[in-house]
C-alpha positions as protocol buffer text, in pm:
chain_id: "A"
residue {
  index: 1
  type: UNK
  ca { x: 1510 y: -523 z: 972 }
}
residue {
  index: 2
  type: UNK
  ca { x: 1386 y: -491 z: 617 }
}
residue {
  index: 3
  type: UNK
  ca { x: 1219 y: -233 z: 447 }
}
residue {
  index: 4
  type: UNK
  ca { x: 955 y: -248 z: 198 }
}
residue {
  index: 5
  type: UNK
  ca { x: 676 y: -96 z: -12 }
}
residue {
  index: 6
  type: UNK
  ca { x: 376 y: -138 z: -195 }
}
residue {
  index: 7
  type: UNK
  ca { x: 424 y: 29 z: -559 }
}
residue {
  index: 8
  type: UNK
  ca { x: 138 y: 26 z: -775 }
}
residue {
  index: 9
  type: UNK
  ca { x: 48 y: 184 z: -1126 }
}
residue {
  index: 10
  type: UNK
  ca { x: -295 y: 213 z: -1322 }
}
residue {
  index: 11
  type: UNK
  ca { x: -454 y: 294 z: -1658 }
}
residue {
  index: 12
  type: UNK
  ca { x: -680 y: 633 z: -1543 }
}
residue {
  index: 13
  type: UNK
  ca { x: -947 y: 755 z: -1705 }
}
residue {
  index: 14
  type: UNK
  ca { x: -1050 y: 1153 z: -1659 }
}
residue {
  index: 15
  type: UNK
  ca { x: -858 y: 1078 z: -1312 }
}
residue {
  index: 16
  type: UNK
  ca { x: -601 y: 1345 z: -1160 }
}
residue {
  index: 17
  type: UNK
  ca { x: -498 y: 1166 z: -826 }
}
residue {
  index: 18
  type: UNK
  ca { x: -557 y: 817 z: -618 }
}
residue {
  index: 19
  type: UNK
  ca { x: -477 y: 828 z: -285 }
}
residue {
  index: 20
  type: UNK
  ca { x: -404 y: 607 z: -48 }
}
residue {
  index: 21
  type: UNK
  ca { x: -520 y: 773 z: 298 }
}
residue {
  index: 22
  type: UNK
  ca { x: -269 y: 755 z: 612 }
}
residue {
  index: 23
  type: UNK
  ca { x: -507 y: 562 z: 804 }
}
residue {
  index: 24
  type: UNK
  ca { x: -551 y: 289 z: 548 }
}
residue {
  index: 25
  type: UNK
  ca { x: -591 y: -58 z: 643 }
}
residue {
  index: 26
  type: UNK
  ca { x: -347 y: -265 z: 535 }
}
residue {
  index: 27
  type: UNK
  ca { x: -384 y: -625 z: 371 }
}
residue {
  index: 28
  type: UNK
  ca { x: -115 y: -853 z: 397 }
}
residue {
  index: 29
  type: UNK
  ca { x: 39 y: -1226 z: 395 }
}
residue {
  index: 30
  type: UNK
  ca { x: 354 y: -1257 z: 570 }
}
residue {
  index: 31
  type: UNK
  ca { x: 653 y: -1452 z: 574 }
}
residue {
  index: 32
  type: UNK
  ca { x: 860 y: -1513 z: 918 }
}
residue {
  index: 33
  type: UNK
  ca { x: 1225 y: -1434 z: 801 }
}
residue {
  index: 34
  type: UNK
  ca { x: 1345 y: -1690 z: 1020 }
}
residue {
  index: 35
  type: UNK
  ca { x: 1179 y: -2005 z: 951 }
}
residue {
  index: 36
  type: UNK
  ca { x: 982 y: -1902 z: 646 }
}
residue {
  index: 37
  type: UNK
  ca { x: 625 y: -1992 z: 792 }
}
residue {
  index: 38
  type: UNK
  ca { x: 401 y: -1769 z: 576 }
}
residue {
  index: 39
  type: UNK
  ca { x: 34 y: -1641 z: 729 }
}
residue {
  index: 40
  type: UNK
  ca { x: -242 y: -1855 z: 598 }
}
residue {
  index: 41
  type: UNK
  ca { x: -491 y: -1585 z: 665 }
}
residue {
  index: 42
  type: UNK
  ca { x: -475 y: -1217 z: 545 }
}
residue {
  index: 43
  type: UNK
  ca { x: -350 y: -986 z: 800 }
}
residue {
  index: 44
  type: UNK
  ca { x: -532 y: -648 z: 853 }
}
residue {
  index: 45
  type: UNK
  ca { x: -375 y: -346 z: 995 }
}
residue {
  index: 46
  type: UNK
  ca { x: -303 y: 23 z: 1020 }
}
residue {
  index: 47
  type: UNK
  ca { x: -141 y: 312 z: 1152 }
}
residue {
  index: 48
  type: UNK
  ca { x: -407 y: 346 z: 1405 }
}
residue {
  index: 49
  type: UNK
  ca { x: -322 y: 1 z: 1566 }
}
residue {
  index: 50
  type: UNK
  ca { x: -100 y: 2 z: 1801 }
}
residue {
  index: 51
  type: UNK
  ca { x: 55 y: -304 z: 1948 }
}
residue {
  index: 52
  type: UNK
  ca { x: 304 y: -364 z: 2237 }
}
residue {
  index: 53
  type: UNK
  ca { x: 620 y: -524 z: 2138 }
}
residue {
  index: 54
  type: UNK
  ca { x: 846 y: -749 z: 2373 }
}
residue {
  index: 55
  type: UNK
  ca { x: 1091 y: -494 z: 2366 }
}
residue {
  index: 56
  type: UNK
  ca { x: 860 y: -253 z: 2531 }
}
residue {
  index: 57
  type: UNK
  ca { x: 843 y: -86 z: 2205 }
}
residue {
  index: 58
  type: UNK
  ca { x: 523 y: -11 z: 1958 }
}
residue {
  index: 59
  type: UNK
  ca { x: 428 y: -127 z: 1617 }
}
residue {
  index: 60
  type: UNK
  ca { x: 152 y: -122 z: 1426 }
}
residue {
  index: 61
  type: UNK
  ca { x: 114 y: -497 z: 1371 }
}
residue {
  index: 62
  type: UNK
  ca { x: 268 y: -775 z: 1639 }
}
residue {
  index: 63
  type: UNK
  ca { x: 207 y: -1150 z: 1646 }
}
residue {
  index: 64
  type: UNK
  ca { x: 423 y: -1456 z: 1723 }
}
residue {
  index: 65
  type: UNK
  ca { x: 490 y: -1685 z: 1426 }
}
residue {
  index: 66
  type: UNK
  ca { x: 335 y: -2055 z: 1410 }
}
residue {
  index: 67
  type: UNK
  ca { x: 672 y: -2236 z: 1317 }
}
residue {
  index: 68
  type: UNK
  ca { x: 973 y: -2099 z: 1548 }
}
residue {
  index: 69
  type: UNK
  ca { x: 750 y: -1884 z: 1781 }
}
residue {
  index: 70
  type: UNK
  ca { x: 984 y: -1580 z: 1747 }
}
residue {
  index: 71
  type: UNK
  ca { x: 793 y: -1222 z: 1814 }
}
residue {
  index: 72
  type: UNK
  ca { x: 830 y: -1009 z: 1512 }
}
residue {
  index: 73
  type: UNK
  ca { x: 658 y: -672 z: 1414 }
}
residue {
  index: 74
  type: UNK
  ca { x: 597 y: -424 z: 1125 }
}
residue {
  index: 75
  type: UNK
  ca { x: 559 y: -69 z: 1152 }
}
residue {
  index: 76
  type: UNK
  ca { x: 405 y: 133 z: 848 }
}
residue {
  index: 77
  type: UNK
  ca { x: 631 y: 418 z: 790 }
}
residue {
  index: 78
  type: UNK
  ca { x: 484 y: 611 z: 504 }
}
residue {
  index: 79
  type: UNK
  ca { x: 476 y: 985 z: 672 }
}
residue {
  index: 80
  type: UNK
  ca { x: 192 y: 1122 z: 500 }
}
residue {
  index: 81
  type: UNK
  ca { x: -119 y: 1029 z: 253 }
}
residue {
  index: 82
  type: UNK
  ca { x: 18 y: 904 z: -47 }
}
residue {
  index: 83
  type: UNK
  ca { x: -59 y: 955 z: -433 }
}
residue {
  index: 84
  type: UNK
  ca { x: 22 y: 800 z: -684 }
}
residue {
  index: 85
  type: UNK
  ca { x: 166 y: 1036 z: -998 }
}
residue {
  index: 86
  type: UNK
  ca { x: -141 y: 1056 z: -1262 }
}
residue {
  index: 87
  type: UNK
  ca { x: -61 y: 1264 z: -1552 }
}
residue {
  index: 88
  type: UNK
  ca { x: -4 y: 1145 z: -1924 }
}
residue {
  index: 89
  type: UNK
  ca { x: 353 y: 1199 z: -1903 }
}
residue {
  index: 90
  type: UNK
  ca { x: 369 y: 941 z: -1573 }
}
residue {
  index: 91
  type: UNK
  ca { x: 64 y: 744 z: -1622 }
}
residue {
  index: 92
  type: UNK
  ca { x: 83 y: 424 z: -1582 }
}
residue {
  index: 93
  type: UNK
  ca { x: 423 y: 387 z: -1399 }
}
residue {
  index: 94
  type: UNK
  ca { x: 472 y: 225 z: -1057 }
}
residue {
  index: 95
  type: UNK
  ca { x: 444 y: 452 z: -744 }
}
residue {
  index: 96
  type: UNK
  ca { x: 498 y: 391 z: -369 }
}
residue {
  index: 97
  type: UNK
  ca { x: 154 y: 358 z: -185 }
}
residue {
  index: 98
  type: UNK
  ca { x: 314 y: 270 z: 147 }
}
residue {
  index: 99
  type: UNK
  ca { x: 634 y: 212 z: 294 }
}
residue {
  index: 100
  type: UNK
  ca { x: 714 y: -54 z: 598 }
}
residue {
  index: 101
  type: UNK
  ca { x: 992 y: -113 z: 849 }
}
residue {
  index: 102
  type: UNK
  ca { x: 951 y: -509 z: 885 }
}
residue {
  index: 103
  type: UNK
  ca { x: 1105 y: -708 z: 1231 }
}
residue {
  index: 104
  type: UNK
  ca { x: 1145 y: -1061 z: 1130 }
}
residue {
  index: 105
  type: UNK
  ca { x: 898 y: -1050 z: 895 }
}
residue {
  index: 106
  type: UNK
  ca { x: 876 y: -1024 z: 492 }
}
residue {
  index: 107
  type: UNK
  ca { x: 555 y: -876 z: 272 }
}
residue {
  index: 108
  type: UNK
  ca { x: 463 y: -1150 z: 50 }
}
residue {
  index: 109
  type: UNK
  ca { x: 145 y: -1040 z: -82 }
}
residue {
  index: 110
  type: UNK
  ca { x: -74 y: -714 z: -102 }
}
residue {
  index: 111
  type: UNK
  ca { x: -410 y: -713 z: -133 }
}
residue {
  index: 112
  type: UNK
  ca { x: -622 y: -361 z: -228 }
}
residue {
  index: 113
  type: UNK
  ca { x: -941 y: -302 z: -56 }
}
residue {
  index: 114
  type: UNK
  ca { x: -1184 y: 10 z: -6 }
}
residue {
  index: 115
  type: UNK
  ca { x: -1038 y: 328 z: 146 }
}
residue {
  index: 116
  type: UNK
  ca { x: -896 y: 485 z: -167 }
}
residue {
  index: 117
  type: UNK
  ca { x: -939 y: 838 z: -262 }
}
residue {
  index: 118
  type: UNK
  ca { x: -1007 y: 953 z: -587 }
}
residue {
  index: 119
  type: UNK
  ca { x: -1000 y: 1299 z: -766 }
}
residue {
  index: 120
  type: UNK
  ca { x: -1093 y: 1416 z: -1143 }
}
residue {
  index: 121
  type: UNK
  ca { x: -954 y: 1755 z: -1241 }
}
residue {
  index: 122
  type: UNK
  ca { x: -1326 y: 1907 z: -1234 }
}
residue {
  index: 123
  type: UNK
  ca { x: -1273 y: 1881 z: -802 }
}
residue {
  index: 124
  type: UNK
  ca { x: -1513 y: 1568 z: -786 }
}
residue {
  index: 125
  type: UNK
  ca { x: -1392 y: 1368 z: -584 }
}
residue {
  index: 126
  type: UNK
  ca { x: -1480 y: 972 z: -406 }
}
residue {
  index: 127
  type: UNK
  ca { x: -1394 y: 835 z: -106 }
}
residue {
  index: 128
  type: UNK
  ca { x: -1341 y: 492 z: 11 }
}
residue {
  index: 129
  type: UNK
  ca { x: -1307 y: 323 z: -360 }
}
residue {
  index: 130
  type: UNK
  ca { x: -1238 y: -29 z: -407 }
}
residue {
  index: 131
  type: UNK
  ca { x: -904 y: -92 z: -660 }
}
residue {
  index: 132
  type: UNK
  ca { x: -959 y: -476 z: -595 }
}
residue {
  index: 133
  type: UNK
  ca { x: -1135 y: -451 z: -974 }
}
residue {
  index: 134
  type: UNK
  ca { x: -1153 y: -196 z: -1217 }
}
residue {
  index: 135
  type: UNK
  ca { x: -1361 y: 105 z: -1139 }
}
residue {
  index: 136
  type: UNK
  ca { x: -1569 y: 360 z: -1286 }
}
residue {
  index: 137
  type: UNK
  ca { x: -1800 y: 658 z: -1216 }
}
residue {
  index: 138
  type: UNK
  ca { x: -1951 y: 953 z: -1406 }
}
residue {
  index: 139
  type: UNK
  ca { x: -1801 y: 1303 z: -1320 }
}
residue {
  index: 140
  type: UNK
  ca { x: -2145 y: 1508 z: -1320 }
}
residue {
  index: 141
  type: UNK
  ca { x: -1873 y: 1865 z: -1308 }
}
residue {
  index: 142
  type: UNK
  ca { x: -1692 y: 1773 z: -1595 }
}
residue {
  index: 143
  type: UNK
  ca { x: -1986 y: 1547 z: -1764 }
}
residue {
  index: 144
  type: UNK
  ca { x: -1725 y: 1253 z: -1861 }
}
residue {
  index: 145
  type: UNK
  ca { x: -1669 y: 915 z: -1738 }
}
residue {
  index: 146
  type: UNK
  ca { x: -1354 y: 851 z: -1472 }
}
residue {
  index: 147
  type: UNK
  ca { x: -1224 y: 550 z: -1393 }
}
residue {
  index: 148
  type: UNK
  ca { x: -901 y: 359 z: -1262 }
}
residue {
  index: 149
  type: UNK
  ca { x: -886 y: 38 z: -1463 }
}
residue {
  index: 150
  type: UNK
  ca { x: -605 y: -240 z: -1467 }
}
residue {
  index: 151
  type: UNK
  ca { x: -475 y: -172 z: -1113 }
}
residue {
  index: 152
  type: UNK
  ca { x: -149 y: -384 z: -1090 }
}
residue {
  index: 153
  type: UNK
  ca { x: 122 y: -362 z: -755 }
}
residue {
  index: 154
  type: UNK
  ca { x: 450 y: -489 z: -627 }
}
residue {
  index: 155
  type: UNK
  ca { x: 632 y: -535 z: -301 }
}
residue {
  index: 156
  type: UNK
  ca { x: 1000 y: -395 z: -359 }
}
residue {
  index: 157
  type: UNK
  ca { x: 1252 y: -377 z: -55 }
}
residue {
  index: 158
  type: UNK
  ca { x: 1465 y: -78 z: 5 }
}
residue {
  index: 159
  type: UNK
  ca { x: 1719 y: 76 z: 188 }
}
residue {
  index: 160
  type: UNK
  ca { x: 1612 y: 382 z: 175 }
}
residue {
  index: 161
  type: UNK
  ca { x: 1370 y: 625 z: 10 }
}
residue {
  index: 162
  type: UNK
  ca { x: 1599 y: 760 z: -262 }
}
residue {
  index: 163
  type: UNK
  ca { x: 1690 y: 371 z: -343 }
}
residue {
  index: 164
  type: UNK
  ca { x: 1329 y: 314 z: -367 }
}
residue {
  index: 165
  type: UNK
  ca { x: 1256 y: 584 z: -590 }
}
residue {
  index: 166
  type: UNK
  ca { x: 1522 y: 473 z: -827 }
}
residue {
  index: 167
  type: UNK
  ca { x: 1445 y: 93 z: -771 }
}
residue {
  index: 168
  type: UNK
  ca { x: 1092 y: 157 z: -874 }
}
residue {
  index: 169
  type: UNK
  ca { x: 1185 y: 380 z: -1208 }
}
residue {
  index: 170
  type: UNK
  ca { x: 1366 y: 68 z: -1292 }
}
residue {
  index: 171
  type: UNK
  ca { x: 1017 y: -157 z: -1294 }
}
């Protein structure tokens, strides 16, 4: 079993918080961590799906790999919504957006879509933002501009949270 994250860090603009909502759906390539075969197609997912396992278990996402045919699973394990730190003392450092306990399979790529949450410190507030590209609004409350612009992300494994918190002030 290996566990991983998504970290991610931004250049904000009249911004106070980005979340990433608990029900996000996931974007993903894979790698099977037995043969290496690694998903052609993006695989979409989220804590709502929920898959039998062979094991008579439950994950979130379940398939059989092309190359060796081996079951394997993931299971997104981030507890609650997660923000990433926006102040000027943190901005622009790498945060965890979601955390994954991985059966025979590796996170090789992350892909942002729609979904996100953002909030300037007038209140205002948008829902379901796209982070694929920069992006930018006007905050009618606070009569400024707002915007989360150069949206970069990693996939770090971990052993365990406090690791990953101190793997991830490293980056």
């Amino acid at each position: 079993m290996v566990l991983q994250a998504v970290v991610v860090k931004a250049e904000l603009e009249n911004v106070d918080k980005v979340t990433c909502p608990k029900n996000n759906q996931w974007s993903l390539k894979l790698s099977c961590s037995n043969c290496g075969e690694v998903t052609e197609k993006w695989v979409v997912f989220s804590t709502e799906d929920q898959n039998p396992t062979g094991a008579k278990g439950i994950s979130n996402f379940v398939a059989k790999c092309k190359g060796c045919r081996r079951e394997n699973s993931i299971d997104i394990t981030s507890p609650t919504d997660y923000s990433f730190p926006i102040d000027e003392n943190n901005q622009n450092k790498y945060a965890p957006i979601g955390t994954f306990e991985c059966r025979g399979l590796e996170i090789t790529e992350y892909q942002p879509r729609d979904g996100f949450l953002v909030t300037a410190p007038t209140g205002s507030k948008w829902e379901d933002v796209d982070l694929s590209e920069d992006w930018n609004e006007y905050d009618e409350k606070g009569q400024c501009s707002v915007g989360v612009m150069s949206y970069t992300h990693k996939i770090v494994s971990f052993k365990s949270l406090a690791t990953l918190m101190k793997e991830i002030k490293d980056l």
